[in-house]
C-alpha positions as CSV (number, residue, x, y, z in Angstrom):
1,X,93.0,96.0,89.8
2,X,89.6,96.5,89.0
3,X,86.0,95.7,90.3
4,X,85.8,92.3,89.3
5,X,88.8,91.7,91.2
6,X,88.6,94.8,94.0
7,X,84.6,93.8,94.8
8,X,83.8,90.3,93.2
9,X,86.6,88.3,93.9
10,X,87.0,90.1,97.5
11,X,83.4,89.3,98.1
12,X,83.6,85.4,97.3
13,X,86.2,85.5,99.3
14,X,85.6,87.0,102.1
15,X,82.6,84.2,101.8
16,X,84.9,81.3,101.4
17,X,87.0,82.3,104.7
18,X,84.2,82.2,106.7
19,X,82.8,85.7,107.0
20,X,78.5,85.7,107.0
21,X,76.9,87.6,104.4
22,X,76.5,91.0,105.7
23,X,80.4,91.3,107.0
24,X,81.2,89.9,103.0
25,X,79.5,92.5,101.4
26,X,80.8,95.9,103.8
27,X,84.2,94.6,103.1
28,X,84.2,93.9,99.9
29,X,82.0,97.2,99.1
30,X,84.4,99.7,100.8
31,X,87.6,98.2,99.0
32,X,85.5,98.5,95.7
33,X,84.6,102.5,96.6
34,X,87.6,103.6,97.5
35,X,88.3,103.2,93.4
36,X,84.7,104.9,93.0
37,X,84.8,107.6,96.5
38,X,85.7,111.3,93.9
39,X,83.9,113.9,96.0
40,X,86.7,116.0,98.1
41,X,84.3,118.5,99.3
42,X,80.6,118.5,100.5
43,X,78.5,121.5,102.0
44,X,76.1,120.4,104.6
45,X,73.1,122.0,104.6
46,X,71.5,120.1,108.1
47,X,74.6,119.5,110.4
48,X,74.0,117.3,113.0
49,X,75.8,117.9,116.2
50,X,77.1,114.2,116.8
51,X,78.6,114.2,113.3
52,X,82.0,115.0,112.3
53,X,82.9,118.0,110.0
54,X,84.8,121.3,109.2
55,X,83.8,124.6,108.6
56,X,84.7,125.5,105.3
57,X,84.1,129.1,103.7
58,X,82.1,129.4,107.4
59,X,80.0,126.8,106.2
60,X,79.7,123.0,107.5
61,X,81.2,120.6,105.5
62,X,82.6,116.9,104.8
63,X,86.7,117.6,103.6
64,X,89.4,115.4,102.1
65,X,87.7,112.1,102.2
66,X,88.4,111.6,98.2
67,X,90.2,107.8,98.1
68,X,90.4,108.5,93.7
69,X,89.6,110.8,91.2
70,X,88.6,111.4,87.7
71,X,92.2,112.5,85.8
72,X,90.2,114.9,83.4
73,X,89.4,117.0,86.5
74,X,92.8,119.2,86.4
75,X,92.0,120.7,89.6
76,X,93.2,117.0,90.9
77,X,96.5,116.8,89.3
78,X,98.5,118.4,91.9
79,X,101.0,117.2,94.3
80,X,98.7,117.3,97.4
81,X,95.8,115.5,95.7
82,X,98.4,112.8,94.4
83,X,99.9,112.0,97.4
84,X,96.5,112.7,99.5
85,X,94.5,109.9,96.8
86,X,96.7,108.2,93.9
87,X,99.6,107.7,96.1
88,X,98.0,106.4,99.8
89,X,95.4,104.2,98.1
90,X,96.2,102.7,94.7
91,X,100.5,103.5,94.6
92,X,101.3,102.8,98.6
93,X,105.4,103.7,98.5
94,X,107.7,100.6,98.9
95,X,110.3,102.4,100.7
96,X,113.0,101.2,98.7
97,X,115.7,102.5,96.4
98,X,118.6,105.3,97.2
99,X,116.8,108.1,96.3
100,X,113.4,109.9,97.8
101,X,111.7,109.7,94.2
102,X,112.6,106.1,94.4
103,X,111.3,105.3,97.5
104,X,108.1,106.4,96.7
105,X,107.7,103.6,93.9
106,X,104.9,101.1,95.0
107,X,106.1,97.9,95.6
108,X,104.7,94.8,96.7
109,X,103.9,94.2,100.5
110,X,105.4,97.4,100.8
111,X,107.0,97.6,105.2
112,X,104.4,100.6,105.0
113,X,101.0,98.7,104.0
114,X,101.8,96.0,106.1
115,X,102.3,98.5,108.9
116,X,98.4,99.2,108.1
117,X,97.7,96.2,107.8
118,X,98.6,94.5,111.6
119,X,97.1,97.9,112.7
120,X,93.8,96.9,111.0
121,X,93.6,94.1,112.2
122,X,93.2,95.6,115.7
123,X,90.3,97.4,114.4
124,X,86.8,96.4,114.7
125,X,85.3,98.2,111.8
126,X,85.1,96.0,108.6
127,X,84.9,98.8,106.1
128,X,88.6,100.3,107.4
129,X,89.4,96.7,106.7
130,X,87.8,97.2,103.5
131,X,90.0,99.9,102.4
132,X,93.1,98.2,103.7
133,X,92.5,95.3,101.2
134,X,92.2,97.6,98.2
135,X,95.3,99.3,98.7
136,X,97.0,96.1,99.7
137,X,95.9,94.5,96.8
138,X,97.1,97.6,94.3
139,X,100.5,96.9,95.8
140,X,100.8,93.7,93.6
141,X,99.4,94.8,90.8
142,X,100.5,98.6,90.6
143,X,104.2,97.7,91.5
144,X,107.1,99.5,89.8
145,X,105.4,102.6,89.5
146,X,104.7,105.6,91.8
147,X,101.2,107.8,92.5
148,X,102.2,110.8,91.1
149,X,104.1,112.5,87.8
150,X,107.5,112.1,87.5
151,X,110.2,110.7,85.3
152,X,110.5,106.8,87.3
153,X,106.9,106.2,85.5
154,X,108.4,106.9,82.1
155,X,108.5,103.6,80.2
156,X,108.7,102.6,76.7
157,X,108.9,99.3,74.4
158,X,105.2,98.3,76.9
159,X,104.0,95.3,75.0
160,X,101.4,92.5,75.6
161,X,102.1,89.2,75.1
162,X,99.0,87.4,75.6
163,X,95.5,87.9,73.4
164,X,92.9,89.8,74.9
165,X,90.4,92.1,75.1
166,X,92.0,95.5,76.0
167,X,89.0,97.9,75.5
168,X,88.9,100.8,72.8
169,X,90.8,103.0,74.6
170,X,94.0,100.8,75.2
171,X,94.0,99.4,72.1
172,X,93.7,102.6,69.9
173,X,96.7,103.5,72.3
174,X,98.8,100.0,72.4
175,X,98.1,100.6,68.2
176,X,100.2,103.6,67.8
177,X,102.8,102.9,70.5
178,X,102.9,100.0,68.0
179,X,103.7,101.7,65.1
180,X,106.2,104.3,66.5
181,X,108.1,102.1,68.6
182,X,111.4,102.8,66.0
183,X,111.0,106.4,66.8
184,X,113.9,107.9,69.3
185,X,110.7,109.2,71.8
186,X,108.1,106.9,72.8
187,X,104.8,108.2,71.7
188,X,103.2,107.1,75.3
189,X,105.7,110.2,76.7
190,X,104.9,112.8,73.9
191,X,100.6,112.1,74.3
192,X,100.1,110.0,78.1
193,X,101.2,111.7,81.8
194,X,104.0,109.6,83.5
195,X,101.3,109.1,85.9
196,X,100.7,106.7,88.1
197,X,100.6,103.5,85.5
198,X,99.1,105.7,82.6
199,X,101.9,104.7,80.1
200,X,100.9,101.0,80.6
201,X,97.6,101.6,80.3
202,X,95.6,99.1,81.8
203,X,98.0,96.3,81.9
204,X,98.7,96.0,85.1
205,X,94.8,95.7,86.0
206,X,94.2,92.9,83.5
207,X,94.0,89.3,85.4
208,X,95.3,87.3,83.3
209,X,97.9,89.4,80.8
210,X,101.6,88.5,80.3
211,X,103.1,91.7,79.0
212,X,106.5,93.8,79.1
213,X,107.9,97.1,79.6
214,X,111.2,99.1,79.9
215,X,111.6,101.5,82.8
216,X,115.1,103.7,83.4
217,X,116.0,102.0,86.2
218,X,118.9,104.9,87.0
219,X,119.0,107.2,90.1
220,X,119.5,110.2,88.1
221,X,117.2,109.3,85.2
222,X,119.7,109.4,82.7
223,X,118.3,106.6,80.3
224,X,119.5,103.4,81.7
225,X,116.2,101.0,80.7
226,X,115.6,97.7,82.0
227,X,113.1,95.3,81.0
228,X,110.5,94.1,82.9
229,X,108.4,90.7,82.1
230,X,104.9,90.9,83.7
231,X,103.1,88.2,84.5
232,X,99.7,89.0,86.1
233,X,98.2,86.0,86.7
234,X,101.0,85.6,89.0
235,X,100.7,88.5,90.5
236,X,96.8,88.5,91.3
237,X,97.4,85.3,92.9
238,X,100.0,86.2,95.3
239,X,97.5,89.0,96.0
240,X,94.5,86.7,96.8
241,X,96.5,84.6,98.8
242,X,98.0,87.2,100.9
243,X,94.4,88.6,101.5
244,X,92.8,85.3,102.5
245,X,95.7,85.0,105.1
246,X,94.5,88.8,106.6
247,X,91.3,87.7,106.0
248,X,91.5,84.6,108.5
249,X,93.7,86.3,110.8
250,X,90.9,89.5,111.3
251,X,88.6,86.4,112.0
252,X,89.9,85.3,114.4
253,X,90.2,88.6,116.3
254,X,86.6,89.2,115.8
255,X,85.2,86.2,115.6
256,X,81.3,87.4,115.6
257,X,81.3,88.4,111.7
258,X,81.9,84.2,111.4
259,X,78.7,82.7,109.8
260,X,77.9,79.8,112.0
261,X,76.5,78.2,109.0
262,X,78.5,78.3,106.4
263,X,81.7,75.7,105.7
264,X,84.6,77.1,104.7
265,X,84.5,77.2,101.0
266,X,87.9,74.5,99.7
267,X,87.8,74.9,95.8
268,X,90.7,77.6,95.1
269,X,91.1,76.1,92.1
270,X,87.6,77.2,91.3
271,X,87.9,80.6,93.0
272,X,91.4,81.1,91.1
273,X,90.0,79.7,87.6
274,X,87.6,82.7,88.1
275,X,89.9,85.7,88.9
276,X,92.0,84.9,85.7
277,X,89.1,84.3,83.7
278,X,90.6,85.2,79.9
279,X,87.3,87.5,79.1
280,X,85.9,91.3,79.2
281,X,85.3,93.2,82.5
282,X,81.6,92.3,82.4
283,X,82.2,88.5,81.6
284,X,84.9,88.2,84.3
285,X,81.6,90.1,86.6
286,X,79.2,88.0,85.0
287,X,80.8,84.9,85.9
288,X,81.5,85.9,89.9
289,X,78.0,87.0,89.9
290,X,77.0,83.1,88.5
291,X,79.7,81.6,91.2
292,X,78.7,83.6,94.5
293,X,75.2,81.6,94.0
294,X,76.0,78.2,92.1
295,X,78.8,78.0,95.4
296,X,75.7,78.7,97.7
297,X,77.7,81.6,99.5
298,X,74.8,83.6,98.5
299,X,71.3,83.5,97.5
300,X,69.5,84.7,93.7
301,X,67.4,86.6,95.9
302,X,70.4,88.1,97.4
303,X,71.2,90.7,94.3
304,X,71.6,93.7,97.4
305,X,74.3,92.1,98.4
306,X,75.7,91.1,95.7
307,X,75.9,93.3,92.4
308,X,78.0,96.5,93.0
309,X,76.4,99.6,92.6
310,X,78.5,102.3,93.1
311,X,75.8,104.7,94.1
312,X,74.2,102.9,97.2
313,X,76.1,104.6,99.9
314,X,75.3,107.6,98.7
315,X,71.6,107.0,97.8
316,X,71.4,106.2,101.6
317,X,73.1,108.5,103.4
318,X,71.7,111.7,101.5
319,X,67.9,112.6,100.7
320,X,68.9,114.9,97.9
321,X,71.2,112.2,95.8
322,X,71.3,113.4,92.5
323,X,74.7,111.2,90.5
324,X,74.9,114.5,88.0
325,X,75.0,116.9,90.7
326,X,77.5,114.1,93.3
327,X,79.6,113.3,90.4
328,X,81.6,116.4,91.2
329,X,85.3,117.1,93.5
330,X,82.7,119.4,95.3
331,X,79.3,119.2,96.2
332,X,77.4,122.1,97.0
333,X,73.6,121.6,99.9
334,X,73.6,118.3,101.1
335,X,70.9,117.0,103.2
336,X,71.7,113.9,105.6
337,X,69.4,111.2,105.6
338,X,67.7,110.9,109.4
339,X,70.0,107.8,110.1
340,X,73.4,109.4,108.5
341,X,75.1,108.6,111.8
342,X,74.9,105.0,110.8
343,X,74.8,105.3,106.9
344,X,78.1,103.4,105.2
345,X,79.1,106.6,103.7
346,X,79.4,107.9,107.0
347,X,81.7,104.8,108.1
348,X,83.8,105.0,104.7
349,X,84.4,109.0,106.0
350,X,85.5,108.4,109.1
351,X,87.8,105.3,108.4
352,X,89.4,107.2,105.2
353,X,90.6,109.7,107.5
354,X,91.6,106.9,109.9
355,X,93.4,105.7,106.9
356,X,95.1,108.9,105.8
357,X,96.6,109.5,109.4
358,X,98.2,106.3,109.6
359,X,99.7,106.2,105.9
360,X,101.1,109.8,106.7
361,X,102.0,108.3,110.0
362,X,104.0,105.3,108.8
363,X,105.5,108.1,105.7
364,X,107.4,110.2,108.6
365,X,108.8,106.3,110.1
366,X,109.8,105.1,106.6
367,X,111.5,108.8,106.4
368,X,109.1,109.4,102.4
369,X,109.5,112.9,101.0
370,X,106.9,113.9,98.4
371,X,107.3,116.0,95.4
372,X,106.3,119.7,96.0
């Protein structure tokens, strides 16, 4: 999914099921960063002692709290970093299948994710909740293919059915596939990684999209293809659905993130009309942005809390932010802010590696095996 879905949507919401303002946004903001969180490594140049952190190269530092990452940096495309990122937040294994490689295809409300999910929701920290959602939510719409390279995300015949806009990049793509679909080799396997869902492009992330592919549903991957009809509207509304039930349930758990003042929000129909919204990325975030405040679950004056900007955590939590010398796997002299202890960076470290032991954790239950 994408922002409009991962922050927006999860922002309204969180809104509409009762949460106030301020627990809204810090859920919906950490499910949108864990998409945006690259940095693997940071070098701290002012360690304070009730922080967490390694020593790396005999130096203090922040390690392995990357949730994504940028495919062009090639020092990202191995195993460990797959499994560590691609696979744990955006591909979550379904544990299915007869083989390991099969196993590790993503799956809807994979047993794993809801594992995370009940443990969650013993949690009193909104932004692991936060990162929960995002990867719950990438179950529904990332399904069928796995977090890493490998032969099960080979697909071919990938076709969309409904008209939309694809952006430049997909469509200069979908155009060739196009035209060399009668060749005996797909031109997505000859010029795009069987990555992740890098054949499909950005299909599965696209709201409303009816589309189709073949995979080689085979154990051995000897060229047995099945098709597969997509409907994503479907899909992204099981998705919602399943999150407004966690939603409700972490409520009532913890009920002081309630907003005393706000009734629950009832039109679904409005919320759902929304989501599917047949436009552009922007229009689909234009028209959240008009909704949050024409449904009165925020303010105009509220913009803080309610446009997405992916560099806030960082702005706050370090006094020498600089998004040319951040946008980086590694990060070289950072200075903490004075109140880092409480900055939402800080949270969003400390509850990805919350994350990372538990999905590791519920790997060795569900008996996953990762490629080397």
């Amino acid at each position: 999914m994408k922002r409009d879905a991962h922050y927006y949507a999860t922002l309204a919401l969180c809104r509409a099921c009762g949460f106030n303002k301020e627990s809204a946004y810090l859920i919906a903001y950490a499910s949108q960063f864990v998409d945006d969180a690259k940095i693997n490594l940071m070098f701290i140049d002012n360690p304070k002692a009730e922080i967490e952190y390694n020593i790396v190269d005999n130096q203090p530092a922040f390690t392995d709290m990357a949730t994504c990452h940028t495919y062009f940096w090639l020092k990202a495309l191995n195993c460990k970093e797959m499994e560590k990122n691609t696979c744990a937040f955006h591909f979550v294994p379904g544990c299915g299948g007869n083989n390991p490689t099969q196993k590790l295809r993503c799956k809807e409300e994979s047993p794993l994710i809801l594992d995370i999910l009940n443990d969650v929701l013993l949690e009193d920290d909104l932004i692991k909740l936060g990162i929960v959602l995002h990867a719950y939510a990438d179950t529904f719409s990332h399904q069928g293919f796995g977090g890493f390279i490998d032969k099960i995300n080979y697909i071919k015949n990938c076709k969309a059915k409904t008209e939309g806009y694809l952006g430049l990049v997909d469509s200069i793509v979908y155009l060739f596939e196009y035209f060399s679909q009668y060749e005996d080799e797909s031109l997505l396997n000859r010029i795009v990684p069987a990555y992740g869902h890098g054949q499909a492009m950005d299909f599965p992330d696209i709201p409303y999209l009816e589309w189709s592919y073949e995979y080689d549903e085979s154990e051995d991957s000897s060229g047995c293809y099945k098709e597969v009809d997509v409907n994503n509207k479907v899909r992204f509304k099981r998705a919602f659905r399943g999150i407004e039930k966690y939603l409700k349930m972490y409520l009532l758990k913890h009920g002081k993130y309630a907003d005393s003042n706000n009734q629950e929000f009832e039109r679904f129909d409005m919320f759902i009309e929304t989501l599917l919204l047949e436009k552009t990325d922007k229009t689909r975030e234009e028209k959240w942005k008009a909704l949050l405040i024409e449904q009165n679950l925020f303010r105009i004056y509220e913009l803080d809390l309610i446009v997405y900007d992916e560099n806030k955590w960082l702005e706050q939590a370090f006094v020498n932010f600089d998004p040319l010398l951040f946008y980086n796997w590694k990060v070289e002299g950072v200075q903490l802010a004075e109140d880092f202890l409480d900055s939402c960076w800080y949270q969003f470290y400390l509850a990805v590696k919350w994350y990372k032991q538990k999905f590791f954790g519920y790997c060795i239950k569900y008996q996953l095996c990762f490629p080397d």
